[in-house]
N, C-alpha and C positions, 0 to 999 in steps of 0.2 A: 569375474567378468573379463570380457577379451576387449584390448583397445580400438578402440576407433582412430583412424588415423585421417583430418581433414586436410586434404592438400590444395593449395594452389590457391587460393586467397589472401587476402589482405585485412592482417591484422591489425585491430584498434583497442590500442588500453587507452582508460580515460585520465589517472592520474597517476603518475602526469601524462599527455596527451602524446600520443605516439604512435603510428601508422608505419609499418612495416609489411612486406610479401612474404611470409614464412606459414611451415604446417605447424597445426598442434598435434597432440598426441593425447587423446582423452582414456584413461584406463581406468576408470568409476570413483578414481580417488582423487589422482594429481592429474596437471595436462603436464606433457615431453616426460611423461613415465617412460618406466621401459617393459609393461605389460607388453604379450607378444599381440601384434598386429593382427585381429581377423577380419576388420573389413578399412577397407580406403574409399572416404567422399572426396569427390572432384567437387572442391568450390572455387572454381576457377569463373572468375569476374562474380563473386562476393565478398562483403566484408564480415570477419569475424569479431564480433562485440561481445565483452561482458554479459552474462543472462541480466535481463533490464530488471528494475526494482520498482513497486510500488510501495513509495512509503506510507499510504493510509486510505483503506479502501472502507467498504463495505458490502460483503457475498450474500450478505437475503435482500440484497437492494438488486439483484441480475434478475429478477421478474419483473420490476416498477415496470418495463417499458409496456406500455398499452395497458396500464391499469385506471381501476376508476378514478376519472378528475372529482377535485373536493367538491361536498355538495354545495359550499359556495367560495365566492373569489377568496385567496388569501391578501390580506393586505400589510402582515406584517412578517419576518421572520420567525417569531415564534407561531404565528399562525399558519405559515408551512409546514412548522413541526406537529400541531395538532391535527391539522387536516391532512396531511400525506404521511410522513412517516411513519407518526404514532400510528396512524390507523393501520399503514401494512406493518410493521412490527408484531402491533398485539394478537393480531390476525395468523402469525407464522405457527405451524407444526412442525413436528418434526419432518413428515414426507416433505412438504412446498420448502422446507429451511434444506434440505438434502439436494433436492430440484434446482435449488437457486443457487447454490454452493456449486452444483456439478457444471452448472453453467459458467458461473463469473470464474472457477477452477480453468474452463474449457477457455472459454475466449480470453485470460490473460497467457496462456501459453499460445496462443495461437497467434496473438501481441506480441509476442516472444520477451514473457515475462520468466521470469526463473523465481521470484519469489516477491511473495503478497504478504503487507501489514495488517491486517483485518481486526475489525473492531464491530461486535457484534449486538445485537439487542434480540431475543425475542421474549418480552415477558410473558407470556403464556407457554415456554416451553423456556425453561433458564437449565435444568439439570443433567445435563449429557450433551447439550446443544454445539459446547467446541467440538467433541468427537465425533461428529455430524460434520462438522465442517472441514476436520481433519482426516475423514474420509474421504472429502471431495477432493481436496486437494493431493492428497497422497494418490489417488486412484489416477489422477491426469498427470501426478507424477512431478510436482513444482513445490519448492517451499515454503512456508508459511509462518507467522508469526500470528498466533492467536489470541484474542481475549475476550472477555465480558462485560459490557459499559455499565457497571451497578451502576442505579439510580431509586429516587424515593419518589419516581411518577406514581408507582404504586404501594407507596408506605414501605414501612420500614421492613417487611420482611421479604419484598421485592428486592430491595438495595441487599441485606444477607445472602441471598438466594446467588444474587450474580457476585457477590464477592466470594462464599465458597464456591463456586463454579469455577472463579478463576484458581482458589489454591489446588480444588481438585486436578484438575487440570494442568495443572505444574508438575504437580509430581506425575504425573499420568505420561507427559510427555521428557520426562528428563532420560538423555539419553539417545532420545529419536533421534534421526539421521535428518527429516526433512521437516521436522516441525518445532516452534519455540512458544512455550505460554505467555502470559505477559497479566498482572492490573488492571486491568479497565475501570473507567467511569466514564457514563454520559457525559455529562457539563458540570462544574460546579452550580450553576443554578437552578439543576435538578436533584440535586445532591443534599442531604443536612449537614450537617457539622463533625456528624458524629459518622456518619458515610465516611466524608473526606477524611477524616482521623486513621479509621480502619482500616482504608485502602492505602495511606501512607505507611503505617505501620505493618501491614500484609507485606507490601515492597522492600521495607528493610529487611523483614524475616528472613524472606525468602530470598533476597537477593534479584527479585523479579524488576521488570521495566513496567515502568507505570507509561498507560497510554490513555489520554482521555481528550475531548472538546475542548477548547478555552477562547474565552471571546470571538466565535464565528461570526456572531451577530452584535447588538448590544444590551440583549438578555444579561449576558452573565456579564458586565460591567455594571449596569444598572442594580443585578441584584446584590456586586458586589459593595456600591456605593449604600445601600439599602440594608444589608445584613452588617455589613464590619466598617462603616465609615473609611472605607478606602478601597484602592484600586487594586482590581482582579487578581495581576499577578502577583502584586505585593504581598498580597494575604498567602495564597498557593506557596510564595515561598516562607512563609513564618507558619506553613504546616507540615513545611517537610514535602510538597507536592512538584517542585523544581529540583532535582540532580540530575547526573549526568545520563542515569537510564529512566528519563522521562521520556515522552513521545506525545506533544502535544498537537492538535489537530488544529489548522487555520490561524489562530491569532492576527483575526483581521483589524480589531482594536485593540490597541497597544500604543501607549506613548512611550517618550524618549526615555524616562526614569525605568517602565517596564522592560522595555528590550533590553537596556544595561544589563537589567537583575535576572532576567532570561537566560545571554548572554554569559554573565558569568557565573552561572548557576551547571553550566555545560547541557541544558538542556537541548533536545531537538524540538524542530517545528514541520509539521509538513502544510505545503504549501499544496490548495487547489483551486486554481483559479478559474477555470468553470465551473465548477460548486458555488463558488462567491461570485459570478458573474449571472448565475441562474436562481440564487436565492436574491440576489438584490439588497448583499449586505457591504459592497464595497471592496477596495483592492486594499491587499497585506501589504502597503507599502515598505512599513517597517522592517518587512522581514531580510529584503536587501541588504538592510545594512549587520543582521544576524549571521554568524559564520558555519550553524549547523540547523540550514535548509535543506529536506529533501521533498522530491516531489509526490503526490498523490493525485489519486482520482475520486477520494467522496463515495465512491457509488458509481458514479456516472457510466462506466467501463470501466476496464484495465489498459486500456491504450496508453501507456505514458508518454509513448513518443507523441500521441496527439495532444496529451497534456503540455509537454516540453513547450511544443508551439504557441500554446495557447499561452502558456509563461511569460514565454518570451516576448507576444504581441503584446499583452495586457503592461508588461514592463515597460514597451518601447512608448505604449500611447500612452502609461500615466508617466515616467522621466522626458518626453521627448525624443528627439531623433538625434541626438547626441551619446547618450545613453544607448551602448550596445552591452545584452545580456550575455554570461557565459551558459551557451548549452551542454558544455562538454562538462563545465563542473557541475552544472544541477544534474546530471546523471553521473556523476562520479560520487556525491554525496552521498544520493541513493544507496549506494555499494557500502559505504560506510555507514551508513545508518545500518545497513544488512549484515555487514561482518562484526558490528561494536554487537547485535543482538546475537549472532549464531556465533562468534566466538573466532571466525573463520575470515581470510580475506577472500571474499567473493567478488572481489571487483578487478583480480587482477589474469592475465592468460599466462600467468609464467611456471615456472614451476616448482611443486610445491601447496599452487593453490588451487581449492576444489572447482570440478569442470564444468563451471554452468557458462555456456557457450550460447548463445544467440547467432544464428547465420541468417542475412539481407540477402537476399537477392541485388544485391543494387551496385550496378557495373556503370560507376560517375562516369558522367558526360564531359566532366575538366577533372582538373590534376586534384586527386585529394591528396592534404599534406599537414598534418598538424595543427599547422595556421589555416587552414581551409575548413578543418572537418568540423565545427561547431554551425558552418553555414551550409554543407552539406547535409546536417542531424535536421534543421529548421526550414531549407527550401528546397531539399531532394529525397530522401531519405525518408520511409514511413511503415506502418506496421505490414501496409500491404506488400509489402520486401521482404516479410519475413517467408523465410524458405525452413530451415533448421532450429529446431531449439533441442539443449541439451543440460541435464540437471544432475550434478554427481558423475559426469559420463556415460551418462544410461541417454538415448531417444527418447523426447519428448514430445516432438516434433518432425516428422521428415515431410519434407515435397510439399509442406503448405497443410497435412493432414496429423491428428494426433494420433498417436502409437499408445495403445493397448487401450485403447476408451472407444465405444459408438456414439460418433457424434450424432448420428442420426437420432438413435435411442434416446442419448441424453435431450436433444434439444424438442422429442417426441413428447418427451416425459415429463417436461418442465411445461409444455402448454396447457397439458393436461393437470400438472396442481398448480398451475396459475389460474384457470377454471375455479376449483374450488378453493383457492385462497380469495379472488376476487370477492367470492359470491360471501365469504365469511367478512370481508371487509363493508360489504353496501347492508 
């Protein structure tokens, strides 16, 4: 491949935070290679960012929007999960899982995402299902981190089914250039005993990252007080379900004994606070005071920069107006959470590291400058900026449109088995 050479912009690394005018030189492997130059982008009044990270999504959720409301009110969290999720879950094929993939694939690069955590469910199609999703993603051309959330919603050979899914799936992708398997489970409180066992011992084997639910709501608190006489994460880690390549989702209940063991367990957490602000289960206060948060979107989109925001508010109205968040580090986490799993520093433009480049359109109306650029990320700065995204040094992104995918097609194609997913759902 021939380098791409981006000039006349203003570069930003996030850790540590730093703002400079210089070009990159993207050659499909390192950026300031010395591949020979065949084309030059003028990004003159853009900035060049890190490709953005989502630390925990979910890709057969890019159809919910305009699906059928429950057929009656939800009034609890768990009762969100019965009446919305489950029902589109069980309901997914393989075509609507492909549909919904090509979608949430399309509009996180168009976010100017470079790589997605994904965490997946459909039990009525559990066996080939990541490589479904690893074709959406590889086709739009962004990274991916994939898994299987086993669970015993449908007995014990539902919960098998999605744990080999995940080992299949490991070795299937070792090797890949833009893709990583991982462990899944739904929640411990959809889980047995003997679930949680196998998927901790699956993770040793294999050396995989265990990624699952933990206290969203307080389902799995209650059922952790109810099954083991004690508290969620205490148990999680006397099963071997807390090390350093865990990847737990929300942890919006949690006290000060949990976060320690959290903490010093070197687990991650992704944080979404419009998921927890739209389920009505509460703010991750605790997670503040945790040193390995990155952010997510739940499903919602892949907008992180929208997520960022929303962070940040949700932060400022639950501490006060004293209390000012770092935006610069919750996306820089992200990048570490994305290089501990691919192996790689993806968070940095220097050289050496691989070129997932994100380019803004966004030509500041004041001085951007290190000390400024976290207020810049949260009251100027948004995905509608994004102009370029680039992944490996390959186009992902030019002018606002994606490179080698029909959006038209794709988003043609998805209304059409959102039709017949719906009508399997009512």
């Amino acid at each position: 491949m021939r380098a791409i050479k981006l000039t006349g912009g203003t570069v930003v690394e996030l850790d540590p935070p730093r703002v400079e005018r210089r070009d990159l030189v993207l050659d499909g492997a390192v950026i300031e290679g010395e591949a020979p130059v065949a084309e030059v982008v003028d990004c003159t009044g853009c900035l060049l960012l890190p490709g953005l990270v989502v630390g925990h999504t979910h890709a057969y959720s890019a159809l919910a929007a305009g699906m059928p409301v429950p057929p009656e009110p939800t009034r609890t969290f768990k009762e969100i999960l019965e009446k919305v999720w489950w029902r589109l879950d069980v309901a997914l094929d393989e075509a609507s899982l492909l549909a919904s993939a090509r979608v949430a694939a399309l509009d996180a690069a168009l976010s100017g995402v470079t790589c997605v955590v994904d965490h997946h469910e459909s039990p009525s199609f559990i066996d080939g299902s990541l490589d479904v999703l690893r074709t959406a993603f590889e086709e739009v051309g962004i990274r991916s981190v994939l898994t299987y959330g086993a669970t015993d919603r449908h007995g014990p050979e539902g919960a098998q089914a999605g744990l080999q899914e995940c080992e299949r799936f490991l070795e299937a992708v070792e090797g890949a250039a833009l893709t990583r398997g991982a462990v899944g489970l739904h929640a411990p409180f959809t889980c047995s005993d003997d679930t949680l066992a196998q998927a901790a011992d699956l993770a040793a084997r294999t050396g995989a990252w265990l990624h699952y639910h933990a206290a969203e709501g307080p389902d799995d608190q209650a059922a952790a007080r109810e099954r083991w006489g004690e508290r969620l994460f205490h148990h999680l880690e006397g099963l071997g379900l807390l090390t350093e390549r865990t990847l737990l989702a929300h942890g919006v209940d949690m006290d000060p004994g949990e976060g320690e063991a959290v903490a010093a367990s070197g687990a991650w957490v992704a944080h979404q606070a419009r998921s927890n602000m739209n389920n009505g289960v509460g703010y991750a206060g605790r997670l503040a005071y945790l040193p390995k948060v990155a952010l997510g979107t739940d499903g919602i989109d892949d907008d992180i920069l929208a997520e960022l925001k929303s962070a940040f508010f949700r932060r400022r109205e639950s501490a006060g107006p004293t209390v000012w968040p770092d935006p610069v580090g919750a996306l820089a986490r992200g990048h570490q959470l994305a290089a501990a799993m691919f192996g790689a520093p993806l968070g940095q433009l220097s050289r050496g590291a691989p070129a997932d480049v994100t380019v803004l359109a966004y030509d500041p109306p004041t001085p951007l400058t290190e000390g400024s650029l976290g207020a810049h990320l949260i009251f100027g700065a948004s995905s509608r900026h994004v102009r370029d995204v680039f992944v490996a040094g390959r186009p992902v992104v030019r002018d606002g449109r994606p490179v080698g995918v029909d959006e038209a097609r794709i988003r043609a194609e998805a209304r059409a088995a959102a039709k017949a997913l719906f009508a399997r759902m009512d």
